[in-house]
KOLTOR-927582 format. One line per field, with one value per atom (N, C-alpha, C): residue number from 1; atom name; x, y, z. Coordinates in steps of 0.1 Angstrom, whole numbers. Layout:
% residues N
seq: (NUM ...)
atom: (CA ...)
c1: (X ...)
c2: (Y ...)
c3: (Z ...)
***
This chain:
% residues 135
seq: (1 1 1 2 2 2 3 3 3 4 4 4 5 5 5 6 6 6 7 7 7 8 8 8 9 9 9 10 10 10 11 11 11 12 12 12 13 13 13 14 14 14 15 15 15 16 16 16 17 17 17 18 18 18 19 19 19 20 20 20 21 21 21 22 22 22 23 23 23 24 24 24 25 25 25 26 26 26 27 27 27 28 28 28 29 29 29 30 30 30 31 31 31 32 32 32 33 33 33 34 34 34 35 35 35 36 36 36 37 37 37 38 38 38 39 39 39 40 40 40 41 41 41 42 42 42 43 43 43 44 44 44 45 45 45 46 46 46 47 47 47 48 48 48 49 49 49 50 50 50 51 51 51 52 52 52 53 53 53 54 54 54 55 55 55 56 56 56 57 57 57 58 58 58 59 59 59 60 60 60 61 61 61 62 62 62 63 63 63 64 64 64 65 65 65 66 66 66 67 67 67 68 68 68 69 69 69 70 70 70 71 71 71 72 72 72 73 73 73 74 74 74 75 75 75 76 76 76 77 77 77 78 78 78 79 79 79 80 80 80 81 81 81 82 82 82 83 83 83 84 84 84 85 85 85 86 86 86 87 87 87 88 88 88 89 89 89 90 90 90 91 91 91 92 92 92 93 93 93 94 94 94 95 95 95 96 96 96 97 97 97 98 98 98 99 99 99 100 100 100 101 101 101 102 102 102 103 103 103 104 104 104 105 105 105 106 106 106 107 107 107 108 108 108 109 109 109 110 110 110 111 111 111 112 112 112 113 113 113 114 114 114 115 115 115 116 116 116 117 117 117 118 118 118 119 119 119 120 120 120 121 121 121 122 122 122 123 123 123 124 124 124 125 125 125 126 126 126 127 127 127 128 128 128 129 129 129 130 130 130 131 131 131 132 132 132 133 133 133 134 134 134 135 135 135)
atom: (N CA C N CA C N CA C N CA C N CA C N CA C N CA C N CA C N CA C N CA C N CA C N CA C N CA C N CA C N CA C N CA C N CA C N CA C N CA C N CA C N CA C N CA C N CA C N CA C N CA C N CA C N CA C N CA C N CA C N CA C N CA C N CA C N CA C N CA C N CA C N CA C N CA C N CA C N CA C N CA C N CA C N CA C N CA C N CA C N CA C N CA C N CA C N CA C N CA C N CA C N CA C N CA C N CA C N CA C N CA C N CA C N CA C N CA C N CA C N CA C N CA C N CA C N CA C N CA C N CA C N CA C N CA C N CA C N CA C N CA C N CA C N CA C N CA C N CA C N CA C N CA C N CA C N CA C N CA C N CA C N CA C N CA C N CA C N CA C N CA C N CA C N CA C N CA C N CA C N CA C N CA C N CA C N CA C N CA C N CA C N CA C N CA C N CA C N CA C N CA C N CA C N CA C N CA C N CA C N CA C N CA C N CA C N CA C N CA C N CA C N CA C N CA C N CA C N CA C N CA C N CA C N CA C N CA C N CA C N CA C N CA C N CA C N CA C N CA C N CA C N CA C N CA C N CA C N CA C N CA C N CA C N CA C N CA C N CA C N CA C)
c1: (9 0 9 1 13 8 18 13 2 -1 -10 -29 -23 -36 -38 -29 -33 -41 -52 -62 -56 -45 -41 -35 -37 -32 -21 -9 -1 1 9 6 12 11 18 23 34 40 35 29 20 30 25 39 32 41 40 43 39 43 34 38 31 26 10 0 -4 -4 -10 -21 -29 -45 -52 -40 -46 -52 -41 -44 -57 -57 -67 -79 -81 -94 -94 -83 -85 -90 -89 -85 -96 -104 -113 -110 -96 -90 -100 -106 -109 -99 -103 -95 -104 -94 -98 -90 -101 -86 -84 -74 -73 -69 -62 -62 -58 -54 -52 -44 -36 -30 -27 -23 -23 -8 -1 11 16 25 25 29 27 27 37 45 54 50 35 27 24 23 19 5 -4 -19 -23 -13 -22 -10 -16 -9 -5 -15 -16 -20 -16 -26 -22 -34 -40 -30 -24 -16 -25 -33 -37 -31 -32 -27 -41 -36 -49 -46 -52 -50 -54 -51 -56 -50 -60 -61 -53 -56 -43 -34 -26 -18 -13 -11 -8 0 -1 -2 -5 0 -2 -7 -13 -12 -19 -16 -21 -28 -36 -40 -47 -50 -51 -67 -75 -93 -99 -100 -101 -120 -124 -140 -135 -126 -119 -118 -109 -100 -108 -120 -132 -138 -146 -145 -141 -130 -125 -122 -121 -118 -130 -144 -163 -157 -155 -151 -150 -134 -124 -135 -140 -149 -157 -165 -180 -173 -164 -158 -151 -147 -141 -159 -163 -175 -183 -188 -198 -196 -185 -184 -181 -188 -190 -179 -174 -163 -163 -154 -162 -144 -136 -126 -122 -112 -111 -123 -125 -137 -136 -142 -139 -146 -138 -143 -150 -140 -146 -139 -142 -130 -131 -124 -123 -128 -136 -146 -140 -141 -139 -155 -157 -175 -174 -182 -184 -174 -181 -170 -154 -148 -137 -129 -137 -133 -140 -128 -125 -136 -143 -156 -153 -153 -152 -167 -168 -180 -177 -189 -191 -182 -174 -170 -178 -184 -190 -186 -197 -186 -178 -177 -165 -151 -155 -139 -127 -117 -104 -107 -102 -99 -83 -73 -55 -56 -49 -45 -28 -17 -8 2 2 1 0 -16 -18 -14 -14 -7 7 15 30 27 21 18 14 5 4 13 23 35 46 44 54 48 36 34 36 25 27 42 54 67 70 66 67 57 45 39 47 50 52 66 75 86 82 69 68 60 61 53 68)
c2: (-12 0 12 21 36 46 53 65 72 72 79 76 62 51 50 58 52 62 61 75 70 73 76 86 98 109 109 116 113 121 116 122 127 137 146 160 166 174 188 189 204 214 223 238 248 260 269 276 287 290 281 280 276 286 289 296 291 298 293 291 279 276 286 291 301 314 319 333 329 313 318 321 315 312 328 332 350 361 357 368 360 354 346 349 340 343 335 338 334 322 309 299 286 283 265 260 246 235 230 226 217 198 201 185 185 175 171 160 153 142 139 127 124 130 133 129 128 119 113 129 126 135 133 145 142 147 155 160 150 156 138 142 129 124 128 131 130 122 114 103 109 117 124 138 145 154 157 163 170 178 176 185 189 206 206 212 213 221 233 241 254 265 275 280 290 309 318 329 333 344 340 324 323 320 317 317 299 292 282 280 276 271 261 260 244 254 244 245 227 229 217 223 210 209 192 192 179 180 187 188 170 164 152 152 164 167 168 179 189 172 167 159 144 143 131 138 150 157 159 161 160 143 136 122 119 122 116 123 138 144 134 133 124 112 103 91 94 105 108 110 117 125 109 95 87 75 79 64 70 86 90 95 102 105 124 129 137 148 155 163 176 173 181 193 184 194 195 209 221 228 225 235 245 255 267 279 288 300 296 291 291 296 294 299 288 290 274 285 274 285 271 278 268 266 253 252 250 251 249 234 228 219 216 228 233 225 218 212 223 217 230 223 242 231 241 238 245 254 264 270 279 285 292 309 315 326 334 339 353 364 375 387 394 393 403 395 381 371 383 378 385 377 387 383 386 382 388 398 412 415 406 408 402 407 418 422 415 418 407 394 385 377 374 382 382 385 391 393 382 373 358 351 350 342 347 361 367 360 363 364 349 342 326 321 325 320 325 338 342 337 331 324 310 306 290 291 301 304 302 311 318 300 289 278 273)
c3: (0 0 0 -12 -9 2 6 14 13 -1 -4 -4 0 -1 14 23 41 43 50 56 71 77 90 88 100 106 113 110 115 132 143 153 159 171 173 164 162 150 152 167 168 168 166 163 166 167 173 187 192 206 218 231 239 247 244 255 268 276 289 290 297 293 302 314 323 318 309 302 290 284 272 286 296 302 309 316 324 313 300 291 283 282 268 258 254 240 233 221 209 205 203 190 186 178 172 178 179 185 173 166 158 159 168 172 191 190 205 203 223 221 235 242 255 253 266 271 281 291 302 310 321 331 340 348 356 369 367 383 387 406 412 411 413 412 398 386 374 361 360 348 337 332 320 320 307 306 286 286 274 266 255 250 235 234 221 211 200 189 188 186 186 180 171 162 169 167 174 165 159 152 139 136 120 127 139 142 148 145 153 166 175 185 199 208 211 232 238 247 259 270 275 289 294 306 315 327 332 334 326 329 324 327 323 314 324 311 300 299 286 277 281 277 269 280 277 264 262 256 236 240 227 225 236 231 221 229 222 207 204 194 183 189 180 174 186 177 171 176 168 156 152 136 130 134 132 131 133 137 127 127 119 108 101 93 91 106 106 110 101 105 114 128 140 142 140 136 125 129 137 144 158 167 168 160 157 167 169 173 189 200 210 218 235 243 253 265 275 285 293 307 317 332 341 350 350 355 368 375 391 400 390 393 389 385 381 371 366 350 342 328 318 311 302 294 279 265 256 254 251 248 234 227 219 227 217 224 220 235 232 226 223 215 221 234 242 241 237 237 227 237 227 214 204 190 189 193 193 180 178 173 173 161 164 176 181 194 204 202 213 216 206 205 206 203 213 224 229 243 251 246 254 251 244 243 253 252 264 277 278 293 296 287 289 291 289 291 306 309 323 338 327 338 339 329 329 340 335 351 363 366 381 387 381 383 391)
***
């Protein structure tokens, strides 16, 4: 079989800067997720956590977190778009909210959500390297 005959997705290969999931959620940045993927964890009490690829304003980017909703989440995504046919990514145009029970939930961004100027957008890369320090 040629390469060109395999319908598998190749995995991992995400690019761009790393945002903090803190700042998209303080600041309701506007994005797509484009994909996702587990990777092992070296915090104690969580195995794993969520690393996505996410686009924001045109811009590629990656960020992660341990929301296991978030994460169940895009897992149903992934099957529903693999079982039905139905193509659900890239999730466009939302922001991440934190719910009562302090799991991360995707929603539709409202109209007040940041849209980055590219400004802005260096600006979460700055800050996000400065938060990922002060950790």
């Amino acid at each position: 079989m040629k390469p060109s005959q395999i319908n598998v997705k190749y995995r991992g290969g995400f690019k761009g800067s790393f945002i903090c999931i803190q700042l998209l959620i303080e600041r309701k940045v506007c994005f797509d997720v484009v994909d996702f993927t587990h990777k092992d964890s070296c915090v104690r009490d969580c195995e794993k956590f969520c690393y996505m690829q996410i686009r924001i304003g045109g811009m590629l980017c990656v960020t992660w977190h341990a929301s296991e909703v978030l994460t169940g989440f895009l897992e149903d995504c992934k099957a529903e778009e693999q079982e039905g046919g139905q193509s659900i990514f890239p999730i466009e145009d939302c922001i991440v909210t934190v719910g009562e029970d302090r799991a991360y939930y995707l929603i539709d961004a409202p109209a007040d959500a940041l849209r980055p100027t590219d400004a802005d957008f260096d600006d979460l890369v700055r800050e996000s390297k400065r938060y990922n320090r002060r950790r």
